[in-house]
ZAVEXTI-775212 format. One record per atom (N, C-alpha, C): residue number from 1; atom name; y, z, x. Coordinates in Angstrom, 2 decimals, padded with zeros to 5 digits. Layout:
N
SITE/num/atomo/Y/Z/X
SITE/NUM/CA/Y/Z/X
...
//
This chain:
203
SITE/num/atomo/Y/Z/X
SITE/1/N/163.63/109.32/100.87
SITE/1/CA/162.32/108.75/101.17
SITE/1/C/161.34/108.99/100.03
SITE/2/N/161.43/110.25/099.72
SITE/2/CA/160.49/110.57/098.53
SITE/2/C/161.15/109.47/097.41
SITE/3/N/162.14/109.39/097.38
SITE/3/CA/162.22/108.57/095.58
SITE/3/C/162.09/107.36/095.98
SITE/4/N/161.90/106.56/097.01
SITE/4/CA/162.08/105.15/097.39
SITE/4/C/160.32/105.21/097.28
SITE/5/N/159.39/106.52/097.59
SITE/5/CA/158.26/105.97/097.92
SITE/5/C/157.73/106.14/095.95
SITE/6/N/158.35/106.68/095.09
SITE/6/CA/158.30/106.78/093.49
SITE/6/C/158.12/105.67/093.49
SITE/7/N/159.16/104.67/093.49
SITE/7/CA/160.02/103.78/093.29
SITE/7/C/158.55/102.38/093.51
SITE/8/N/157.83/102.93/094.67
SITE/8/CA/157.03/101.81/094.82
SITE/8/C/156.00/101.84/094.20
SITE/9/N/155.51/103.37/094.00
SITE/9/CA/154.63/103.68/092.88
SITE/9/C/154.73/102.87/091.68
SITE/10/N/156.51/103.12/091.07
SITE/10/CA/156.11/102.68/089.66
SITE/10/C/155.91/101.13/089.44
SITE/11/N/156.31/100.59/090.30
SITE/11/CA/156.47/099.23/091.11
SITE/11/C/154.97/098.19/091.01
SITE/12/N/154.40/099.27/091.48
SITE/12/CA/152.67/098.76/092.01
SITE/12/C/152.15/099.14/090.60
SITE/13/N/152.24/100.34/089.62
SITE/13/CA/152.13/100.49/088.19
SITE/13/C/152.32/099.38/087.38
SITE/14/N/153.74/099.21/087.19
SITE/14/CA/154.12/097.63/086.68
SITE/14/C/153.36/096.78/086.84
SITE/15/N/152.93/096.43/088.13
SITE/15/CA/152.03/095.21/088.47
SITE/15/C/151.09/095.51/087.95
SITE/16/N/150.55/096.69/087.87
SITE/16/CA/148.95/096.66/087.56
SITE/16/C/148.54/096.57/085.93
SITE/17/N/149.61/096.94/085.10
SITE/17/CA/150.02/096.70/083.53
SITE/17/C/149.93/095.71/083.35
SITE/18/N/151.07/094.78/083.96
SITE/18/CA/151.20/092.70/083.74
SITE/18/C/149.88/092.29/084.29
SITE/19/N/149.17/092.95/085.37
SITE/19/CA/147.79/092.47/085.67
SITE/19/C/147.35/092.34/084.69
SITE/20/N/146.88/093.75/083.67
SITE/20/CA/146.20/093.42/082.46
SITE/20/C/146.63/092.78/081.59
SITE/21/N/147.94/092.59/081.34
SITE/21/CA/148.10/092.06/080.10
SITE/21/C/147.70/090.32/080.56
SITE/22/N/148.15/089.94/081.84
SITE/22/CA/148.12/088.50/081.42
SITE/22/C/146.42/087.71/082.18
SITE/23/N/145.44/089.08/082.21
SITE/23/CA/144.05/088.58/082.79
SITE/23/C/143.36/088.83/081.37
SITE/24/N/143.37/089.81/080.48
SITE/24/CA/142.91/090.05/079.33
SITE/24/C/142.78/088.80/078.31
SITE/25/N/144.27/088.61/077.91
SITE/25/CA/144.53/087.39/076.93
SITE/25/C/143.41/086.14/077.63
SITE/26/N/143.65/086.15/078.96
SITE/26/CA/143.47/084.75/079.28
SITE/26/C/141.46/084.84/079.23
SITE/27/N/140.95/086.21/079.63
SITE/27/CA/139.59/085.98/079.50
SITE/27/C/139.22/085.69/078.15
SITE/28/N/139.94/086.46/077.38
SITE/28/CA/139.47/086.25/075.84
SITE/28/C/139.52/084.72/075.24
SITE/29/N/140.69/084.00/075.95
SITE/29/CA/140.68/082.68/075.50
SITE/29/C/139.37/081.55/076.23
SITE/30/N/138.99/082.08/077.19
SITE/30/CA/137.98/081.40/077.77
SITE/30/C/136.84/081.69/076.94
SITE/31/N/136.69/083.32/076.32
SITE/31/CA/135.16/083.51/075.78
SITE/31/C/135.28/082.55/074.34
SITE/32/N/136.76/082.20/073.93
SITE/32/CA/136.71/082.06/072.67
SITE/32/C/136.55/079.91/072.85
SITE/33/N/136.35/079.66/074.13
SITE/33/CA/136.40/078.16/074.13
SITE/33/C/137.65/077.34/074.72
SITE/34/N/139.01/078.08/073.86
SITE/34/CA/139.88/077.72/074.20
SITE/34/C/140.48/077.15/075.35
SITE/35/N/140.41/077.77/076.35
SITE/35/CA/140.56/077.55/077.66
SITE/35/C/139.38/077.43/078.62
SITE/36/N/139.13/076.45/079.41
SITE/36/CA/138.33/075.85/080.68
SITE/36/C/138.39/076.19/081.75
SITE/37/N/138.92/077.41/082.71
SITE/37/CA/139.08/077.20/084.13
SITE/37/C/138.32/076.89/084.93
SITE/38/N/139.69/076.12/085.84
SITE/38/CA/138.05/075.43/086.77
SITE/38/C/137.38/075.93/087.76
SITE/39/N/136.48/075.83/088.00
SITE/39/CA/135.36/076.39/089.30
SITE/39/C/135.76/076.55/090.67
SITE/40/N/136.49/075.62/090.78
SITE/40/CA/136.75/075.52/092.26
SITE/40/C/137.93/076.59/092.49
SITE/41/N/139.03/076.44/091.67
SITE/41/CA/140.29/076.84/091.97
SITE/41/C/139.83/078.70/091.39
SITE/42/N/138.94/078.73/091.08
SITE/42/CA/138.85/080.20/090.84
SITE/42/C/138.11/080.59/091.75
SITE/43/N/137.12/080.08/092.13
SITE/43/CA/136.16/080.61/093.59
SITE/43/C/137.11/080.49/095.02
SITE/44/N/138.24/079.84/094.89
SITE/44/CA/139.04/080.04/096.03
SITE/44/C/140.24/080.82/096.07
SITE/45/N/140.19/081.25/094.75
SITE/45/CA/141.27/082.51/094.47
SITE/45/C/140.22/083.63/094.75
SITE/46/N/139.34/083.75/094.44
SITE/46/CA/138.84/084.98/094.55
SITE/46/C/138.69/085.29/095.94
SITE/47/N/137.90/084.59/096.89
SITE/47/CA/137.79/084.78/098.00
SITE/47/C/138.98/085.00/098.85
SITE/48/N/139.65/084.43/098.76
SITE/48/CA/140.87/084.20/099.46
SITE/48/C/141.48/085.86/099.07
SITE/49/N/141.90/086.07/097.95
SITE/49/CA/142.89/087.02/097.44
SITE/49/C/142.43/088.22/098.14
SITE/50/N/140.55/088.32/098.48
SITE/50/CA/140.23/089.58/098.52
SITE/50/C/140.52/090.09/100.44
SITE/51/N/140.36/089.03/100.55
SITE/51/CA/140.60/088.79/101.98
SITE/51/C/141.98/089.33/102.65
SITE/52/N/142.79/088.88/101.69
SITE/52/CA/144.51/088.51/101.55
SITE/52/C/144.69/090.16/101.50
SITE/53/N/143.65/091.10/100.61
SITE/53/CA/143.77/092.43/100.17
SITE/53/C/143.78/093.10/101.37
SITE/54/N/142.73/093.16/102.13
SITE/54/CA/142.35/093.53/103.40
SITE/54/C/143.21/093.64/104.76
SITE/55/N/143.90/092.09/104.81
SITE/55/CA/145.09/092.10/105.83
SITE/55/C/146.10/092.79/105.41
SITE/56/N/146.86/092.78/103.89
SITE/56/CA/147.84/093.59/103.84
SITE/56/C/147.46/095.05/103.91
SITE/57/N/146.56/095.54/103.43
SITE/57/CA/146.00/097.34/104.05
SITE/57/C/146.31/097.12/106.05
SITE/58/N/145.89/096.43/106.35
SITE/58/CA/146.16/096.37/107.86
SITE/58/C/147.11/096.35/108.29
SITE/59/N/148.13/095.86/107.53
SITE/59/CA/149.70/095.66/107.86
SITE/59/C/150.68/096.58/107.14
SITE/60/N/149.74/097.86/106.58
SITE/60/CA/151.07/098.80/106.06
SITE/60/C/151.44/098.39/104.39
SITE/61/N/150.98/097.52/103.92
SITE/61/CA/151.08/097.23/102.58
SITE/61/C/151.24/098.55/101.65
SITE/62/N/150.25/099.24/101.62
SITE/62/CA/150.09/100.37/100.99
SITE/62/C/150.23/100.01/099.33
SITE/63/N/150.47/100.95/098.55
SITE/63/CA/150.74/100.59/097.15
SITE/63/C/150.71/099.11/096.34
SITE/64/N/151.32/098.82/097.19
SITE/64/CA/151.59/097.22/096.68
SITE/64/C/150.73/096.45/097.12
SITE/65/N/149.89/096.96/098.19
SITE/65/CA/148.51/096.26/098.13
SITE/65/C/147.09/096.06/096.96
SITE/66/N/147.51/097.41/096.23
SITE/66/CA/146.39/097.39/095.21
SITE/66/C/146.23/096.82/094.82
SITE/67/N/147.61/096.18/093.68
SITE/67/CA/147.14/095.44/092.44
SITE/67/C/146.64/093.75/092.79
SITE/68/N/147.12/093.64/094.24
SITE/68/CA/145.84/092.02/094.95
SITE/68/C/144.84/092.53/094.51
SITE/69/N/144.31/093.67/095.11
SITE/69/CA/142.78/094.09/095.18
SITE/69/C/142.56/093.75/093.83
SITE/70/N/142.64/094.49/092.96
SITE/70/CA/142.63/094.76/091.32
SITE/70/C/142.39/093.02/090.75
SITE/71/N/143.51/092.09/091.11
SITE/71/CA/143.69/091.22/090.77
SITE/71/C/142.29/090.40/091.55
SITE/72/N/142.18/090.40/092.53
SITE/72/CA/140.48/090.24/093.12
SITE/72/C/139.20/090.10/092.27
SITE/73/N/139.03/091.89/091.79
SITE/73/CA/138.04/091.77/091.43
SITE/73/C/137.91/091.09/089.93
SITE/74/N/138.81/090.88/089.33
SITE/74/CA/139.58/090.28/088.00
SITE/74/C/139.05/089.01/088.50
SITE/75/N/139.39/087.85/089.37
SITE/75/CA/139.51/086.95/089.51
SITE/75/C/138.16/086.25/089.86
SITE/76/N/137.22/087.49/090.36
SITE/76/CA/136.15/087.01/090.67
SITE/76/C/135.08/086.95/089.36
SITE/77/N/135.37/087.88/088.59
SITE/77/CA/135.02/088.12/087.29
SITE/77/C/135.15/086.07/086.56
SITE/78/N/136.19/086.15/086.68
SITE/78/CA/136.80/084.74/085.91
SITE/78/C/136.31/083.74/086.71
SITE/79/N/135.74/083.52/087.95
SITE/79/CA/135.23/082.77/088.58
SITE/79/C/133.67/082.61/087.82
SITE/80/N/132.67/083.90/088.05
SITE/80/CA/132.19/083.55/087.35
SITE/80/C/131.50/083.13/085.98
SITE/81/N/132.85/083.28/084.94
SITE/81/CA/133.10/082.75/083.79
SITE/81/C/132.80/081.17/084.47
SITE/82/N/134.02/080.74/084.96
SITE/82/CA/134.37/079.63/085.06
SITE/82/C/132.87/078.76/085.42
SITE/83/N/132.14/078.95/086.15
SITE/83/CA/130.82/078.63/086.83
SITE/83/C/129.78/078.87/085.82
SITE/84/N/129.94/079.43/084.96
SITE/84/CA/128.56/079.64/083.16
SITE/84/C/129.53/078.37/082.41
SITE/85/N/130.47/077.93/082.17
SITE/85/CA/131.05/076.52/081.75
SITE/85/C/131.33/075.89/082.22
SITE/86/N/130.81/075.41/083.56
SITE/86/CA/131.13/074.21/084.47
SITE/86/C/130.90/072.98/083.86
SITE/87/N/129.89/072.92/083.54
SITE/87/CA/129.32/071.54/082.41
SITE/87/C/130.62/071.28/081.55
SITE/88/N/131.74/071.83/081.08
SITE/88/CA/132.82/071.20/080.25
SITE/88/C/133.79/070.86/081.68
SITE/89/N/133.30/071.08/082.88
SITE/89/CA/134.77/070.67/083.88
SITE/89/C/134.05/069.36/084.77
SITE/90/N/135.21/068.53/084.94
SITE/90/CA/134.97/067.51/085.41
SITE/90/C/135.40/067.33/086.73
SITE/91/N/134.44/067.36/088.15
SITE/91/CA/134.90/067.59/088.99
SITE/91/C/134.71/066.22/090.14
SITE/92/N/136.07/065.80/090.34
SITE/92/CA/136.05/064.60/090.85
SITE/92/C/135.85/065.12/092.77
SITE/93/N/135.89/063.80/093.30
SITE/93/CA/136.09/064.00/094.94
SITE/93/C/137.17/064.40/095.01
SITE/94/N/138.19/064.31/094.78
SITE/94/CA/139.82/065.19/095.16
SITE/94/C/139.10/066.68/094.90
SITE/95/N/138.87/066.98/093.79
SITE/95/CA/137.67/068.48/093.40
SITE/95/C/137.34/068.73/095.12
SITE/96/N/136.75/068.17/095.20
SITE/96/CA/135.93/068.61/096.46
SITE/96/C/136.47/068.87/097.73
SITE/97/N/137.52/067.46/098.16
SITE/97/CA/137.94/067.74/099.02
SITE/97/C/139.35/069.03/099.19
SITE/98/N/139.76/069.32/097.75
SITE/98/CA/140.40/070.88/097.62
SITE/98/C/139.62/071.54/098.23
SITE/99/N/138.29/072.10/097.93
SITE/99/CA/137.17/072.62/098.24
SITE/99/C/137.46/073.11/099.65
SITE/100/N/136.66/071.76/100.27
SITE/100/CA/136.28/071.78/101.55
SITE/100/C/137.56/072.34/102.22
SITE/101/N/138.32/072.18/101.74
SITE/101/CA/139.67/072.17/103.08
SITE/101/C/140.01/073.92/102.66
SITE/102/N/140.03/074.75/101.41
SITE/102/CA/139.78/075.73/101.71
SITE/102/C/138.82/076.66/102.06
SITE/103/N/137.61/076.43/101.89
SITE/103/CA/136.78/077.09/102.81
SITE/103/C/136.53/076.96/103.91
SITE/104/N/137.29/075.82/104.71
SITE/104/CA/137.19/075.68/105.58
SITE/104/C/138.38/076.30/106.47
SITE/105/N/139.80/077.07/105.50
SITE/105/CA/140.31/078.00/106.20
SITE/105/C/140.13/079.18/106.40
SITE/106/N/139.01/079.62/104.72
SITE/106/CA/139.06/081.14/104.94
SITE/106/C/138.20/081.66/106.08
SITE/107/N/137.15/080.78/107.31
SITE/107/CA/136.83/081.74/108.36
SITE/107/C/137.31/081.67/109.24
SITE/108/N/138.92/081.31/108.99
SITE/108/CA/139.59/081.79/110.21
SITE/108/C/140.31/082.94/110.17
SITE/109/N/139.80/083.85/109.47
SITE/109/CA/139.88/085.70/109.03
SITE/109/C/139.13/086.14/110.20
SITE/110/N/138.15/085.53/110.53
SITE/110/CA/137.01/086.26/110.82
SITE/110/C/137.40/086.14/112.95
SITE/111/N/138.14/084.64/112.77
SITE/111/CA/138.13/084.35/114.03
SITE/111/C/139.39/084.58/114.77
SITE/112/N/140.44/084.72/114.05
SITE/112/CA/141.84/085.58/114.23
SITE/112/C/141.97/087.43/114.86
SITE/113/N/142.21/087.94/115.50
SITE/113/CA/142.84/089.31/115.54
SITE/113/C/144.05/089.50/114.90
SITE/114/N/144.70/087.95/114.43
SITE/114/CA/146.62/088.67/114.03
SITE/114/C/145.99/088.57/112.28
SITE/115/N/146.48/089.14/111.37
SITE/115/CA/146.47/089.32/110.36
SITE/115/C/147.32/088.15/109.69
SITE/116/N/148.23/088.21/110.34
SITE/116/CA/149.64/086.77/109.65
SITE/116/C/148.92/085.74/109.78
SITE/117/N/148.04/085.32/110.96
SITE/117/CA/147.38/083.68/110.70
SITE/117/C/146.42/084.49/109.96
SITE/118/N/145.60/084.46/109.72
SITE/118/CA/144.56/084.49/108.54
SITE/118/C/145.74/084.92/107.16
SITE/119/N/146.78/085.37/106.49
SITE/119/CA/147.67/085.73/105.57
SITE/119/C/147.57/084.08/105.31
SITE/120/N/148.25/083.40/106.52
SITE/120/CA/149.00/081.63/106.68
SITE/120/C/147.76/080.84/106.37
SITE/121/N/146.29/080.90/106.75
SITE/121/CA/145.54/080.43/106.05
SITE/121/C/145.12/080.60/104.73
SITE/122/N/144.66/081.65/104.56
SITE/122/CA/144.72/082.02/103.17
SITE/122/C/145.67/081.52/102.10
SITE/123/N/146.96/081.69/102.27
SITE/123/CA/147.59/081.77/101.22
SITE/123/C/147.56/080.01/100.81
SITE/124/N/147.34/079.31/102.39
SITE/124/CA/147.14/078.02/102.73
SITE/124/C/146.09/077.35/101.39
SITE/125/N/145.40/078.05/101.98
SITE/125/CA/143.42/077.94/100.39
SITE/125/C/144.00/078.00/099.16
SITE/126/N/144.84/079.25/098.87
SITE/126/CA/145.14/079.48/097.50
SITE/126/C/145.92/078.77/096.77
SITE/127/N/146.70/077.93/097.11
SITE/127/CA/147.48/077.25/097.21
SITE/127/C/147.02/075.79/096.92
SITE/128/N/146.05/075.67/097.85
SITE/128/CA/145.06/074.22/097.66
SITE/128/C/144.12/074.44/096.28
SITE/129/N/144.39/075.60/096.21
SITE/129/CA/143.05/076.26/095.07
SITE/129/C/144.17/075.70/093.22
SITE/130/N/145.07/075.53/093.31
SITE/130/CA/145.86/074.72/092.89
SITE/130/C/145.46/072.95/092.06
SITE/131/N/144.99/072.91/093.08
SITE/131/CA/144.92/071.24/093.13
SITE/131/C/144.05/070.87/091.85
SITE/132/N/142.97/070.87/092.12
SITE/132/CA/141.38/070.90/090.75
SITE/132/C/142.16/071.45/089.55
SITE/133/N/142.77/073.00/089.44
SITE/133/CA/143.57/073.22/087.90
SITE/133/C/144.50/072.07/087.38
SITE/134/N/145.29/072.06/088.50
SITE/134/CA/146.65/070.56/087.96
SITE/134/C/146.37/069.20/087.77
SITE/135/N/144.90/069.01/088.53
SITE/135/CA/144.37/067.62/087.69
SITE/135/C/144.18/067.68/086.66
SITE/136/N/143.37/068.64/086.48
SITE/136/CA/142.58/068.74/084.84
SITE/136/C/143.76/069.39/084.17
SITE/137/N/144.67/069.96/084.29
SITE/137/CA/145.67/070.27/083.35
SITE/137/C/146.28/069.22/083.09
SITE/138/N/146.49/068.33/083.89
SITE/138/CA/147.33/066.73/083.81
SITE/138/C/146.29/065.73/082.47
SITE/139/N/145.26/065.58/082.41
SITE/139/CA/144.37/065.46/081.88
SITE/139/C/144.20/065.95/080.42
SITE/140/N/143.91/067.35/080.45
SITE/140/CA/143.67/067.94/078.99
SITE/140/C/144.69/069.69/079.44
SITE/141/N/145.80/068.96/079.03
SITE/141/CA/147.25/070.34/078.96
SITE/141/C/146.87/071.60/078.34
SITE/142/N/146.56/071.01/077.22
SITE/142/CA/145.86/072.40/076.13
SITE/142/C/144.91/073.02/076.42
SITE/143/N/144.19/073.12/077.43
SITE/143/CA/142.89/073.66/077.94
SITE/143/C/143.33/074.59/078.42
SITE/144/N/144.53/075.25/079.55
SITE/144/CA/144.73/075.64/080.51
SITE/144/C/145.85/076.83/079.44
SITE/145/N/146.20/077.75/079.96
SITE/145/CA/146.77/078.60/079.47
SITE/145/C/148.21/078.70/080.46
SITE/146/N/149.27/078.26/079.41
SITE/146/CA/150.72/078.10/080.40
SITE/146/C/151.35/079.98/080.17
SITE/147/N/151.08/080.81/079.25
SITE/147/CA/151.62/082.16/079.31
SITE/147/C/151.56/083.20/080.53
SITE/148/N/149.73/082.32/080.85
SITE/148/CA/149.20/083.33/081.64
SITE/148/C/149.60/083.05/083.31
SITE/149/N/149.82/081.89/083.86
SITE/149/CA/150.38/081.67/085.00
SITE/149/C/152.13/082.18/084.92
SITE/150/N/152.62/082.12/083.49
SITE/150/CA/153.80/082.40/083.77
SITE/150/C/153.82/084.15/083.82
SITE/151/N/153.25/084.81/083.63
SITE/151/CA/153.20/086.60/083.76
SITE/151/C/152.74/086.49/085.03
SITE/152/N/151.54/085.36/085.48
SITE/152/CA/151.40/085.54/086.96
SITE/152/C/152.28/086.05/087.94
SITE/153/N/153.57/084.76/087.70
SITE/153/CA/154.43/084.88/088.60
SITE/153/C/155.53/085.86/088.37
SITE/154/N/155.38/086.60/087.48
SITE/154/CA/156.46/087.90/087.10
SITE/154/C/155.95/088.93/087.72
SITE/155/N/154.56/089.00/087.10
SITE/155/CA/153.12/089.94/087.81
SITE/155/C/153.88/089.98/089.82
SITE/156/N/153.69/088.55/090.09
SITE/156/CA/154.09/089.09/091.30
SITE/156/C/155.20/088.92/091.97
SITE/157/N/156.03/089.17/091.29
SITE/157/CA/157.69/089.63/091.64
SITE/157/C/157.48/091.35/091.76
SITE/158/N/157.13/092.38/091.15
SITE/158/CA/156.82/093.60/090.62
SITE/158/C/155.91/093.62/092.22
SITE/159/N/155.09/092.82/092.56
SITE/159/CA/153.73/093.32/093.75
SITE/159/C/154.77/093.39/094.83
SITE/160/N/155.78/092.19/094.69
SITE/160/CA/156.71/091.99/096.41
SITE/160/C/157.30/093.55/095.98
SITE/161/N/158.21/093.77/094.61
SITE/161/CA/159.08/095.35/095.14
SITE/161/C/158.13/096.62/095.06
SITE/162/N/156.59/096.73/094.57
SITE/162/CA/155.68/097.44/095.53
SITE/162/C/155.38/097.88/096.47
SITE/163/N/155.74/097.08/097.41
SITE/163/CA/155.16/096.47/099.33
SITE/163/C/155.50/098.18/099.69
SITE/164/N/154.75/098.75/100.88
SITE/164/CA/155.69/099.52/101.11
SITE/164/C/156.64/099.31/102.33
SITE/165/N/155.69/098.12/102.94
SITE/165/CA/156.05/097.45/104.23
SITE/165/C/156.37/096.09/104.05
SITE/166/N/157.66/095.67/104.47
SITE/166/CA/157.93/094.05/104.32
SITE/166/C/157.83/093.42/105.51
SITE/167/N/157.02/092.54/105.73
SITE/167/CA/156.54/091.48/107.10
SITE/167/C/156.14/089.61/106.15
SITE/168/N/155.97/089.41/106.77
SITE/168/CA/155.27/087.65/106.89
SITE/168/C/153.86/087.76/106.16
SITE/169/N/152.88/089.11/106.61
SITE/169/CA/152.21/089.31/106.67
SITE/169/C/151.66/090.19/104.79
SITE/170/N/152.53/090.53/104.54
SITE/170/CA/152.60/091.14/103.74
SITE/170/C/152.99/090.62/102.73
SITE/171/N/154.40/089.73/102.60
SITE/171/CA/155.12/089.15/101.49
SITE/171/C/154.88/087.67/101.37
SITE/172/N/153.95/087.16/102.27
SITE/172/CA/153.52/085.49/101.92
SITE/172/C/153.05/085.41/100.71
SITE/173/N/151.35/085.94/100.61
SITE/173/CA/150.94/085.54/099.66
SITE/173/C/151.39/085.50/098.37
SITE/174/N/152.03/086.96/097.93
SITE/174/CA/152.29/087.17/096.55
SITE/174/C/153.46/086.25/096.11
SITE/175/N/154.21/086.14/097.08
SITE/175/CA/155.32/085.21/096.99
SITE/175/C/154.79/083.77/096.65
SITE/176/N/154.26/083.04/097.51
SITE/176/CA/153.98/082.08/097.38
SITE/176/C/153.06/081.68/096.16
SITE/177/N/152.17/082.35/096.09
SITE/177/CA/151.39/082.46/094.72
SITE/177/C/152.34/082.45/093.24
SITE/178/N/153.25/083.51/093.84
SITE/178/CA/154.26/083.38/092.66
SITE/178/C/154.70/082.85/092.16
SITE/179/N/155.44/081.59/093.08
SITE/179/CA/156.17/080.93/092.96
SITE/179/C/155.11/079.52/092.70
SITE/180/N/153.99/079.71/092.92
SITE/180/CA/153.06/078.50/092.89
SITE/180/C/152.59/078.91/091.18
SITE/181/N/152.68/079.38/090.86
SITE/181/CA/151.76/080.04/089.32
SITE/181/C/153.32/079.65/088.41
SITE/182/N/154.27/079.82/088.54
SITE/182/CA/155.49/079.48/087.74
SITE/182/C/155.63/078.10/087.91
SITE/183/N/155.71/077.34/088.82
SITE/183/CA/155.56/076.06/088.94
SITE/183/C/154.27/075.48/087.80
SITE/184/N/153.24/075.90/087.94
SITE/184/CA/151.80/075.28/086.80
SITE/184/C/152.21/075.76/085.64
SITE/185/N/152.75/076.85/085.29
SITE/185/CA/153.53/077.40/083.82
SITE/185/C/154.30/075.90/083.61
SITE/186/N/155.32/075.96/084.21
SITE/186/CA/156.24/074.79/083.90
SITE/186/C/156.10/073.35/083.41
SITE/187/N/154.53/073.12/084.31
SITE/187/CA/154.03/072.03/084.07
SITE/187/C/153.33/071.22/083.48
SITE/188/N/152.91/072.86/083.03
SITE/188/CA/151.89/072.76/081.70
SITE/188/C/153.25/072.58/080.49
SITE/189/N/154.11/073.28/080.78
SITE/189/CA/154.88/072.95/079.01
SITE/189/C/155.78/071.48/079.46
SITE/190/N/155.66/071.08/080.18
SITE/190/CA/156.28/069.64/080.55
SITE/190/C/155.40/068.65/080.09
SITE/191/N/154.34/068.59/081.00
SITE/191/CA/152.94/067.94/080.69
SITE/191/C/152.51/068.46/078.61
SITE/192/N/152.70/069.32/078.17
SITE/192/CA/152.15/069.22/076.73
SITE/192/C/153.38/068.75/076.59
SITE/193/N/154.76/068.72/076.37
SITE/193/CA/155.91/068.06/075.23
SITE/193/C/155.44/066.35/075.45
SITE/194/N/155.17/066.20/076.98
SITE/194/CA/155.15/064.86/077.04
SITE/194/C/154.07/064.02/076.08
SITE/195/N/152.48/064.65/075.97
SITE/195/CA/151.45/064.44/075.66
SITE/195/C/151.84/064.63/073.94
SITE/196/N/152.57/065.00/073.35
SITE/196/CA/153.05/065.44/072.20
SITE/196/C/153.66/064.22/071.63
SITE/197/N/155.08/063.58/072.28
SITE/197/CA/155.72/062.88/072.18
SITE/197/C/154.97/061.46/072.04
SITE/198/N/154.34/061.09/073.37
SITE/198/CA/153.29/060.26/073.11
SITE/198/C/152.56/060.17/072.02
SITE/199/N/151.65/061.01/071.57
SITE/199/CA/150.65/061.10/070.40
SITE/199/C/151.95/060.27/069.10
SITE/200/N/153.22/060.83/068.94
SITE/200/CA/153.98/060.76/067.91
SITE/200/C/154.69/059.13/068.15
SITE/201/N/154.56/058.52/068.98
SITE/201/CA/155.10/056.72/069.23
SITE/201/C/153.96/056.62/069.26
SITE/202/N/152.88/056.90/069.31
SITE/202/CA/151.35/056.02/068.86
SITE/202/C/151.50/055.96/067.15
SITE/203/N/151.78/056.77/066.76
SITE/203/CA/151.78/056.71/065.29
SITE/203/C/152.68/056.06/064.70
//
């Protein structure tokens, strides 16, 4: 028991290392211009995630709950980056109706007693919180940083063998996030070869 509970220690450590390494690079590329994130999809990560922090402490998470938290206050940070350069993001009605449809799950935290439906909404938001980045990445590829979603989803492979408790409740989000942040990695280096290729039959 003692080395299994090490084990999650160094686990939740790991995560909290790849936290920094792949939130660091990516703020610096925003102060430096490089990268745009958008408003929406970061104000619904933040909220959501911190929320997401809260139910897994309720459900036994323990250790492997931190580095959400951590990743929280990180995210809210970058939110409001993202919101001092809104004027370079272009936010259509699809923008919005992402929006609406996640804030309109996260107060069902408030109106739930089970922790798993508010987890199932949430992760629901974060997920939608998606949508506004992959337009505008579809749009302008090079804006968006494909390294940093891909450590995302490594980042949270390391949070699931953290957990100290495995439930629905516990292993949705990071999972799904995970697997949602490797998917926009992918798509971003799909979406730039394509935008590449193009530029080169114009010429």
């Amino acid at each position: 028991m003692l080395d299994a509970n090490i084990y999650k220690e160094v686990f939740s450590a790991i995560a909290f290392v790849l936290t920094f390494a792949l939130f660091i690079p990516y703020i610096r590329s925003i102060h430096r211009g490089l990268t745009v994130p958008h408003v929406f999809s970061w104000l619904i990560w933040a909220f959501g995630t911190f929320i997401v922090f809260f139910a897994q402490l309720s459900d036994g998470a323990g250790v492997g709950a931190w580095p959400i938290g951590f990743s929280a206050c990180i995210t809210s940070y970058i939110a409001i980056l993202a919101y001092t350069k809104r004027e370079r993001t272009s936010i259509s009605t699809m923008d919005w109706t992402f929006f609406a449809l996640a804030l309109f799950a996260i107060p069902f935290w408030a109106a739930t007693a089970d922790p798993l439906w508010a987890v199932i909404l949430l992760t629901t938001a974060n997920l939608i919180g998606f949508g506004p980045t992959l337009r505008r990445a579809y749009a302008h590829p090079h804006q968006e940083h494909a390294g940093f979603f891909l450590f995302a989803g490594i980042r949270n492979t390391f949070v699931l063998l953290a957990l100290e408790h495995y439930s629905w409740t516990t292993v949705l989000f990071p999972a799904a996030l995970g697997v949602a942040s490797l998917f926009v990695a992918c798509f971003l280096m799909v979406r730039r070869a394509t935008v590449r290729i193009d530029a080169e039959i114009v010429r």
